[in-house]
N, C-alpha and C positions, 0 to 999 in steps of 0.2 A: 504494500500500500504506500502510496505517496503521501507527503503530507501536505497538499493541496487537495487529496484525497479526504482523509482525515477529516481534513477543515468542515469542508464541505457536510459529510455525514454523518460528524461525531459533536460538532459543534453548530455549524450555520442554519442546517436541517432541523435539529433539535429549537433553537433561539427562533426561527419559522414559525415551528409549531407552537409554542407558546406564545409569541406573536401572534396568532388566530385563534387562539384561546383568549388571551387578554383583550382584541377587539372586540368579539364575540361581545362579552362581558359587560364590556361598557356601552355595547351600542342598548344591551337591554336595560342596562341602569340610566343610559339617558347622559351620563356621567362622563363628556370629553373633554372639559377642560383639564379635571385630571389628569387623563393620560397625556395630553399637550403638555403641562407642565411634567410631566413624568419623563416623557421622549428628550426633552429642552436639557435635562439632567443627564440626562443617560449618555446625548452628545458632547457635554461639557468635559463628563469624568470621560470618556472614550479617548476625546484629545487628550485628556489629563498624563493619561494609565500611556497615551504613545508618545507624548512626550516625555513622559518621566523615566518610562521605564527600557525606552531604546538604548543610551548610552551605557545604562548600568548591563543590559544582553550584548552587546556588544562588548562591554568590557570580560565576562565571566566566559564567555569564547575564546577569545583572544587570552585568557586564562587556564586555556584547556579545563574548564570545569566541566561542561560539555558540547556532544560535536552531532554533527548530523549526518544522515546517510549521503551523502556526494548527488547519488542515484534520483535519491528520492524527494527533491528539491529543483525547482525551474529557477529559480536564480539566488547570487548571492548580492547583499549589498553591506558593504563593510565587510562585516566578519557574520552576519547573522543572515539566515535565508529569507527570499521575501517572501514564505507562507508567516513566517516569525512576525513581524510586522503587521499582518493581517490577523494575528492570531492577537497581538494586543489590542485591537479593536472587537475580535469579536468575541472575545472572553467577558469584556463588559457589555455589550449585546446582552451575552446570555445572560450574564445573572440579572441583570436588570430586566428583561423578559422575567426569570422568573418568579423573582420578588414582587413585579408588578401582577405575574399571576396569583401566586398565594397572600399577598400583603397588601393591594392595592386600597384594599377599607381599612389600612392599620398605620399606612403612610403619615398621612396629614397629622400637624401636631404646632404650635407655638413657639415660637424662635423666643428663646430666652436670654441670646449670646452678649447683648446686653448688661442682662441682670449680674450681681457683684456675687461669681460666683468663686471666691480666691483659694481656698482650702480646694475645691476636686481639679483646678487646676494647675494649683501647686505639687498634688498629688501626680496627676498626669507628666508632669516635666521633670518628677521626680523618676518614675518609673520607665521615662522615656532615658534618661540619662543613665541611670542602670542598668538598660537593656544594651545600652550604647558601650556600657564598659565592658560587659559580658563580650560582647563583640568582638571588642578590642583584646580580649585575652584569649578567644576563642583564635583569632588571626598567629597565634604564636603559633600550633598545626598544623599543620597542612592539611590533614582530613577535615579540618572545622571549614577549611577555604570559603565552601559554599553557601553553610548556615550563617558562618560573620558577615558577608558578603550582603543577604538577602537582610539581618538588622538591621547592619550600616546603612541600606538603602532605602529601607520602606518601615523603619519606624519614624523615624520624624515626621513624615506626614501621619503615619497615625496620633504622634502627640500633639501633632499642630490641628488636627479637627478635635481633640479633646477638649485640649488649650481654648480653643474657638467659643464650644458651646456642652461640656460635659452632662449637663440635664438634660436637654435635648436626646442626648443619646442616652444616658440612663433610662431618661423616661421607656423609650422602645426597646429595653432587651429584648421584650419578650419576641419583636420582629426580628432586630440584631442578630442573636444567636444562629435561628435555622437560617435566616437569611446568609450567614455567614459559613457554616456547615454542609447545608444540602449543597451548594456547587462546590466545596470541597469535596464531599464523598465525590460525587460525578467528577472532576476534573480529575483526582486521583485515579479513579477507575479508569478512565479513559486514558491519561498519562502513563498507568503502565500497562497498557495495551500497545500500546505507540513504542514502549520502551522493547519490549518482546519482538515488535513487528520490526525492530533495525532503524525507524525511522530517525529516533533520534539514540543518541546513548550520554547515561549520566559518569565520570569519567570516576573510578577508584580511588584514586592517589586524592582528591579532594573534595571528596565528602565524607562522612561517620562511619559508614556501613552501617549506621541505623538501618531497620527495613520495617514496614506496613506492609505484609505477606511479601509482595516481590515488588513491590514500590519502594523503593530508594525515601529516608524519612525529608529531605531537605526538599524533595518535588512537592509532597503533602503539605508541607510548613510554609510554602510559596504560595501555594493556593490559598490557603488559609489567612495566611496573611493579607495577599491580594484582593480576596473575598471579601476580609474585614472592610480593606479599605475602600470598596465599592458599597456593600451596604452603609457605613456611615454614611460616605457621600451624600446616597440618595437620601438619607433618613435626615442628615444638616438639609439637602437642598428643597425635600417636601417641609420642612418647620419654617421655612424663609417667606415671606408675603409676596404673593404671585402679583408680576406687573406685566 
């Protein structure tokens, strides 16, 4: 299988489908402006997730942390394939499909960010700073390569949406959590199907040998991470007053 292959049937097809589930939905509730502010969100983090997250894949390549099939890939640009670059666009696609499928009445909420909220986000920059140092000692290995790598990169923005508005997201765990989970489970699953199939491979020399059955742990902790930081998104950008 290619991984324009892949794309296509384990992700684009899939983000489709609940795509005509979530119109379905709203045309019977009457309910479009939601999902127009919902879409408005979804392309913002899209750019976000490809701006932010091309030079750190490009760097962990060029890393040899992992490499892809030669074969199984129509072009390269830098160091990273261009299914890679289409896959940071539509990884937010999906999740956003599917939080707006099972969460679409759980979204909407009051932007507090305002409010003197100093204790949860003194907490937040606390534990952001921590994560950072862990990081930083995890880099003394070379098995940790990958996990310091994915801290270093993508916990600051999770402290900077804490930072931002911490109530806001408290208030939604209860969305938060599966919204952050269920495309974990799915994007693991499907990551090491991908892994098996040749298309891509995660490299020995630097990462844990952690394993989630025969999922490499640092692919799982990306997602998850990644996850995170799309659910908040949306959940700061549905609490913000629509203009």
């Amino acid at each position: 299988m290619s991984y324009l292959t892949f794309l296509i049937f384990l992700v684009l097809i899939p983000a489709f489908v609940l795509l005509l589930v979530f119109q379905i939905r709203a045309k019977k509730s009457g309910d479009r402006g939601q999902g127009q502010w919902h879409w408005k969100g979804t392309v913002l983090l899209a750019s976000i997730a490809f701006v932010w997250t091309t030079p750190w894949d490009n760097y962990i390549v060029a890393k040899e942390v992992w490499s892809y099939g030669a074969d199984r890939v129509l072009a390269v640009i830098g160091y990273v394939p261009l299914e890679e670059y289409l896959f940071f666009v539509l990884m937010p696609l999906f999740n956003s499909t599917l939080i707006a499928c099972l969460f679409s009445g759980s979204l909407t909420g009051e932007s507090t960010w305002r409010e003197r909220q100093a204790l949860s986000r003194v907490i937040a920059i606390g534990m952001g700073a921590l994560l950072m140092c862990v990081a930083g000692l995890l880099q003394v290995k070379e098995s940790f390569t990958y996990l310091s790598l994915i801290l270093f990169w993508f916990v600051p923005p999770l402290v900077l949406q804490w930072v931002f508005d911490p109530q806001s997201l408290t208030r939604k765990l209860g969305v938060l959590l599966p919204a952050t989970l269920l495309p974990t489970l799915y994007f693991s699953i499907v990551d090491a199907f991908a892994i098996r199939e040749g298309i891509w491979t995660i490299h020995d020399a630097t990462r844990s040998g952690w394993e989630l059955g025969s999922l490499p742990f640092e692919e799982a902790f990306f997602f998850f991470i990644v996850s995170l930081l799309l659910a908040q998104g949306l959940i700061l950008w549905h609490s913000l007053p629509r203009r």
